[in-house]
NUVOMI-527313 format. One record per residue: residue in one letter; x, y, z of N, C-alpha, C, CB in turn. Coordinates in pm, whole numbers, padded with zeros to 5 digits, always signed. Glycine has a CB too. Example, Ala and Ser with C-alpha at 12.3 -4.5 7.8 and 13.67 -1.06 7.14 Angstrom:
<recs>
A+01319-00569+00780+01230-00450+00780+01320-00330+00780+01131-00447+00905S+01285-00225+00708+01367-00106+00714+01290+00003+00787+01408-00060+00572
</recs>
This chain:
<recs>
X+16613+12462+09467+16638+12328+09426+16640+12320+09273+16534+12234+09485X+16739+12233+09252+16752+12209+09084+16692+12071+09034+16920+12209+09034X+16635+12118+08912+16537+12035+08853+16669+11932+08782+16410+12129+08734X+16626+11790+08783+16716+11693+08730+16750+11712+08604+16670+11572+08739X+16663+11736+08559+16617+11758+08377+16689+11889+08333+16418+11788+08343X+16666+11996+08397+16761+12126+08356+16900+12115+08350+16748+12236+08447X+17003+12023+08438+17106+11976+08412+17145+11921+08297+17120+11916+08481X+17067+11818+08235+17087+11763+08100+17093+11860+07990+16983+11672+08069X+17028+11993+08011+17010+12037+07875+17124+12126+07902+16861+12101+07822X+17155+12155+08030+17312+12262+08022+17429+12179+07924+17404+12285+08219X+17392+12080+07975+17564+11998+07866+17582+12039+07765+17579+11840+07810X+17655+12056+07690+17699+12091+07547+17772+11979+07503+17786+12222+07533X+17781+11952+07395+17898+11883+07311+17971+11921+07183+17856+11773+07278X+18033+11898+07152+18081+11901+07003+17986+11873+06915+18185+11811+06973X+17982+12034+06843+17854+12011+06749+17899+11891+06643+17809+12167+06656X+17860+11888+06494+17822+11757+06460+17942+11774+06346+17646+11724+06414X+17909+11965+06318+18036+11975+06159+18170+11986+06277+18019+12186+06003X+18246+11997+06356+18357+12025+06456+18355+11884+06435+18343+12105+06614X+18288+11812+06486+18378+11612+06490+18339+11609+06379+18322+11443+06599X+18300+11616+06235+18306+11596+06114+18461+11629+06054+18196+11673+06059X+18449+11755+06089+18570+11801+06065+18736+11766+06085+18549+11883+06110X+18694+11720+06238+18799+11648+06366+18812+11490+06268+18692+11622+06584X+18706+11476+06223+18783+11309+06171+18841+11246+06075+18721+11223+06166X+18779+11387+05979+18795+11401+05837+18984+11437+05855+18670+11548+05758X+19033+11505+05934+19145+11562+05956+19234+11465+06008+19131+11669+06032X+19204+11367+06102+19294+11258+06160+19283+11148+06045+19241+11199+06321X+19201+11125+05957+19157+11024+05867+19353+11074+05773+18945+11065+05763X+19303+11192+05723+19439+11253+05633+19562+11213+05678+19455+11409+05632X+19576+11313+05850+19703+11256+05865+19731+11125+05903+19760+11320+05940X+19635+11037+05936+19727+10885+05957+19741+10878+05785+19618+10708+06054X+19672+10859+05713+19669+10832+05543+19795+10851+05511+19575+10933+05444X+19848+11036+05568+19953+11038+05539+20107+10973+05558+19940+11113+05555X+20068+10926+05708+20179+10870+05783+20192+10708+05715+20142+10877+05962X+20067+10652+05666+20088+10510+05618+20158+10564+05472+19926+10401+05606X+20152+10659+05373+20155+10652+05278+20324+10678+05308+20052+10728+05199X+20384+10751+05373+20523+10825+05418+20584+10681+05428+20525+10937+05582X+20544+10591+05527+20608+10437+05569+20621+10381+05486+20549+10345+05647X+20524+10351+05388+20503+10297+05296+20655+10302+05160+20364+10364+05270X+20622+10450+05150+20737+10457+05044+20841+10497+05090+20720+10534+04938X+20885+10475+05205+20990+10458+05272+21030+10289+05241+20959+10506+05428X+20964+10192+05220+20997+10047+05259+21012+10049+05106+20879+09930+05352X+21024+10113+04986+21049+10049+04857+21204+10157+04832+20889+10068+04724X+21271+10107+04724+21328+10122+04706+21347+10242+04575+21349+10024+04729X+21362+10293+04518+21389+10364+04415+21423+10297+04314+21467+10445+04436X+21381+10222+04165+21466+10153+04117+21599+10256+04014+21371+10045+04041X+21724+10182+04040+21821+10267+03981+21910+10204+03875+21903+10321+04084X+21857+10254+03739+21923+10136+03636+22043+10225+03558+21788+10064+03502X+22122+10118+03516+22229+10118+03467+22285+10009+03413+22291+10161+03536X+22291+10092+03258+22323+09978+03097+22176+09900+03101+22497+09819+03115X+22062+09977+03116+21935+09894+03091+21893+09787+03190+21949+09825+02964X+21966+09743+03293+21982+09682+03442+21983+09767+03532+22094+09609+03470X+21905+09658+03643+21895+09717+03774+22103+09733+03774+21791+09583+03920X+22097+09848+03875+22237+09884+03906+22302+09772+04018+22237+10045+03969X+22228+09712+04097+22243+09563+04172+22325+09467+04092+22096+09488+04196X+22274+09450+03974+22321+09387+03875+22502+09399+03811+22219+09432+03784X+22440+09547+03786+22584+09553+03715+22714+09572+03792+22586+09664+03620X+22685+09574+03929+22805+09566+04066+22835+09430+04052+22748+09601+04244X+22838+09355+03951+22885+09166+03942+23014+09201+03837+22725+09019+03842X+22958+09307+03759+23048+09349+03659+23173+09430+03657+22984+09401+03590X+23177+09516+03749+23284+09597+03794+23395+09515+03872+23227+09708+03882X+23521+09533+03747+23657+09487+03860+23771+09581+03860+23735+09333+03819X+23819+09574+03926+23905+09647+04003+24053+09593+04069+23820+09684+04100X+24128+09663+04087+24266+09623+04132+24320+09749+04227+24370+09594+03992X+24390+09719+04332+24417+09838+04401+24529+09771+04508+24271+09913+04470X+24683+09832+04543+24741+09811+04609+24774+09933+04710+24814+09756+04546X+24860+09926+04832+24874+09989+04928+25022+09964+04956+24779+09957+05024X+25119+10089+04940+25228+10072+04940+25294+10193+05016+25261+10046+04815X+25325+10189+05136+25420+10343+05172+25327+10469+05178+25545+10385+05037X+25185+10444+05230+25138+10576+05231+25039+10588+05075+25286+10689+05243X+25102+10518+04952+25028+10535+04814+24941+10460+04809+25093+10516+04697X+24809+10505+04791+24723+10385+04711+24682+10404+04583+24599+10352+04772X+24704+10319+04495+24631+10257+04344+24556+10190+04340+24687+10193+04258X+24473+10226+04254+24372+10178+04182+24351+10148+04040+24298+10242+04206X+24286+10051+03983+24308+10056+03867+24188+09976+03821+24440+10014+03833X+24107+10077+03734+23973+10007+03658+23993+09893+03563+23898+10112+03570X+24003+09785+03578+24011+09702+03422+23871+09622+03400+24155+09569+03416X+23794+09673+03476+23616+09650+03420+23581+09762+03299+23481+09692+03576X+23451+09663+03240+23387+09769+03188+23290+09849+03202+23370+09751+03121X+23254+09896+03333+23211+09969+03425+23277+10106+03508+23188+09880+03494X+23210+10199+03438+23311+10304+03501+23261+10312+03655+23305+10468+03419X+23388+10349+03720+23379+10372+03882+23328+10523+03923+23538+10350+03953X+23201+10540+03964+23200+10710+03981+23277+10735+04135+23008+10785+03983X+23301+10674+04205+23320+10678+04307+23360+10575+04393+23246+10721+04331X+23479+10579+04494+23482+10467+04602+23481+10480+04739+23582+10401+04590X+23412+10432+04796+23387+10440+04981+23520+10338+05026+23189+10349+05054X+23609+10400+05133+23726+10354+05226+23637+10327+05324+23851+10457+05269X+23677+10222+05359+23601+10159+05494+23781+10177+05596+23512+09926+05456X+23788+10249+05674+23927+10229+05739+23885+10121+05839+24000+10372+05815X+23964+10049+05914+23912+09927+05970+24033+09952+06111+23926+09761+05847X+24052+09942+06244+24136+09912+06349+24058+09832+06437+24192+10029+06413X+24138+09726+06418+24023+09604+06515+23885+09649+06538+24074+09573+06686X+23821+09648+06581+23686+09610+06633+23585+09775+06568+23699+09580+06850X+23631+09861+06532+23613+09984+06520+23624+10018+06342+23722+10055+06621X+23553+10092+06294+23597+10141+06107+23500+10241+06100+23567+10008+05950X+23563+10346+06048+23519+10468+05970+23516+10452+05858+23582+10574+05981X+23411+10546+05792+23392+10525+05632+23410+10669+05594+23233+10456+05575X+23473+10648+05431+23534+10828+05387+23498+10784+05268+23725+10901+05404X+23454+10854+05152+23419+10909+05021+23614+10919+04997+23295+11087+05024X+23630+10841+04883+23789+10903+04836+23803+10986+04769+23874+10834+04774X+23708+11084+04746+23703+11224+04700+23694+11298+04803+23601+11257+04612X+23673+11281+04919+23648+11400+05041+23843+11388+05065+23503+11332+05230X+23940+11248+05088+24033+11269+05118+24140+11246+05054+24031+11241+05195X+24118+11262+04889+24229+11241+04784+24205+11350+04655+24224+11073+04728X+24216+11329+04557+24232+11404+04442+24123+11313+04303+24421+11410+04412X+24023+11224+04388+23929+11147+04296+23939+11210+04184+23784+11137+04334X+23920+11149+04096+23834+11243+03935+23688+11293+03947+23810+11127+03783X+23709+11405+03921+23549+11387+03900+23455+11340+03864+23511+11424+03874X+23476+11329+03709+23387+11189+03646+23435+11054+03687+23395+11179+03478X+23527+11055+03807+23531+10889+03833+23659+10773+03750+23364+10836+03772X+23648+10703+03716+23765+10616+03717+23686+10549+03604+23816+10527+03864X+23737+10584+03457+23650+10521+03351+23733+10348+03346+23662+10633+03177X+23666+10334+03241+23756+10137+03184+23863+10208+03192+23734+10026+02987X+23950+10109+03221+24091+10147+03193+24168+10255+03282+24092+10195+03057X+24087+10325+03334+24156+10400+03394+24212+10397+03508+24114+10471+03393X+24358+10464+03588+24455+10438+03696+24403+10569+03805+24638+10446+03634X+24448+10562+03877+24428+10693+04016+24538+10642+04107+24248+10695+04125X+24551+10708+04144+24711+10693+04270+24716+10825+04374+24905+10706+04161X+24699+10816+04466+24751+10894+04596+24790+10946+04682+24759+10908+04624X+24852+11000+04778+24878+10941+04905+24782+10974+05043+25017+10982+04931X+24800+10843+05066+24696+10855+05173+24763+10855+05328+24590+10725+05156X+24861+10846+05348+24975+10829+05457+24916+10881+05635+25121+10946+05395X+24852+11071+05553+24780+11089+05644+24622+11084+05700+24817+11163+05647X+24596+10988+05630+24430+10948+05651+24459+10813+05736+24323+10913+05479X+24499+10714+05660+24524+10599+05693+24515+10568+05871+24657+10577+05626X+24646+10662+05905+24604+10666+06066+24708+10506+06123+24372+10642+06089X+24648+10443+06182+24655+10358+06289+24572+10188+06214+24562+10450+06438X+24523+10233+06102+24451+10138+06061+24509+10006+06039+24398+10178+05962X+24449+09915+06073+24488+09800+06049+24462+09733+05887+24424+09730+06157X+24365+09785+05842+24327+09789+05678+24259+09863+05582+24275+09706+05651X+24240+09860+05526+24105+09918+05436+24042+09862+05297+24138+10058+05394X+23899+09885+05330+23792+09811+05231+23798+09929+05148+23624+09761+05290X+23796+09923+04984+23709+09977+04895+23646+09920+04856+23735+10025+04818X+23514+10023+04820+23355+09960+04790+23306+10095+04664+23221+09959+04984X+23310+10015+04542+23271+10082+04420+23125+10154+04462+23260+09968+04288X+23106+10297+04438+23004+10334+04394+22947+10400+04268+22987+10380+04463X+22853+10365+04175+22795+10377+04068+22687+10436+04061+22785+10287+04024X+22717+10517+03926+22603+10624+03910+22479+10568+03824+22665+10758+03832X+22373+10559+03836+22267+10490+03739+22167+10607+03732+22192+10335+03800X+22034+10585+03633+21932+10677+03624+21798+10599+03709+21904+10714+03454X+21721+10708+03738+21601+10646+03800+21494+10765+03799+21633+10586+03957X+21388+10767+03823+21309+10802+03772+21299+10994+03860+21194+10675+03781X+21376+11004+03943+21428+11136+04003+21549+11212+03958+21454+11114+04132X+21591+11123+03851+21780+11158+03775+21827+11074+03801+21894+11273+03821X+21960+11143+03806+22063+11059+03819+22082+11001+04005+22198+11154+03752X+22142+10843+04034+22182+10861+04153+22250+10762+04183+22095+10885+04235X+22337+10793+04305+22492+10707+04340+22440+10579+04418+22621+10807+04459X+22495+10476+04388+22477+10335+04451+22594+10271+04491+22413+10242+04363X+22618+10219+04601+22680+10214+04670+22709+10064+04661+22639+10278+04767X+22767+09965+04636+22796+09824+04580+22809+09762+04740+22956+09809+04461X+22751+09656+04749+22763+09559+04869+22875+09534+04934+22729+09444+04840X+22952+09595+05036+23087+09609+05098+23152+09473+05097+23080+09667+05247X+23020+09347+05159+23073+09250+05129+23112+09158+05023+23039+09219+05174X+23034+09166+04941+23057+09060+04832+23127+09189+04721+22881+08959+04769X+23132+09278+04723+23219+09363+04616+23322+09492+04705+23089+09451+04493X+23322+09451+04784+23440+09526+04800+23588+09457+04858+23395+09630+04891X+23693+09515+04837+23828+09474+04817+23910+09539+04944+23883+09525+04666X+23934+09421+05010+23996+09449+05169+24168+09438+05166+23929+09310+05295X+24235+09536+05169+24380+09532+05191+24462+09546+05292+24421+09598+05135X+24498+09504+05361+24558+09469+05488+24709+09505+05452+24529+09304+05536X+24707+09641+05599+24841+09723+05638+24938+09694+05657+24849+09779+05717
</recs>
């Protein structure tokens, strides 16, 4: 027959430094996971001409027609263009392309004043239109980096 009392002392548990250890360790990684969320929800600030780069997308204008397959562009801001996103559009459906992945962009981009011309005949497709949407290069505290201007309120929709 077994004594009631000899049962109790068989138990073991987790000595005291093992859950010290165990909590000290889950304490870190949630810490980490709030701190990860965290600077996930802010933004990077990215300035350009001493302004947020938000800003200076009020300033950039632009002109661009669609003729036979050609598209033009033409900077007459004083904001250079590093870049423009094609939104292709067919009713209910739109793909987006970098116009350096499917034209002859500049590299440094589309200064004041400056023209670009293409053909886009075989990208275009079936499309019923296309949005360009200026993107701009600003500094921030990681370098340099590309910003992408509000499709709606700055970008320029031309219909096929």
């Amino acid at each position: 027959m077994i004594k009631r009392g000899s049962l109790i002392k068989r138990k073991k548990g987790v000595s005291p430094t093992i859950a010290t250890v165990l909590l000290i360790g889950m304490v870190v990684v949630i810490s980490l996971i709030i701190f990860l969320w965290f600077k996930g929800l802010t933004k990077e600030a990215v300035v350009k001409f001493d302004k947020n780069v938000e800003l200076v997308c009020d300033e950039v204008k632009f002109q661009a027609s669609y003729s036979e397959g050609s598209l033009a562009i033409s900077n007459i801001g004083n904001v250079p263009v590093y870049e423009m996103k094609v939104l292709f559009s067919n009713g209910e459906s739109f793909n987006t392309k970098e116009l350096g992945e499917i034209s002859e962009w500049p590299a440094s981009g589309l200064n004041q004043g400056g023209t670009f011309s293409d053909d886009l005949s075989g990208t275009v497709g079936n499309s019923d239109s296309i949005t360009l949407v200026p993107v701009l290069v600003g500094k921030s505290v990681s370098g340099e980096k590309s910003y992408t201007c509000d499709e709606n309120k700055y970008g320029l929709k031309i219909n096929l």
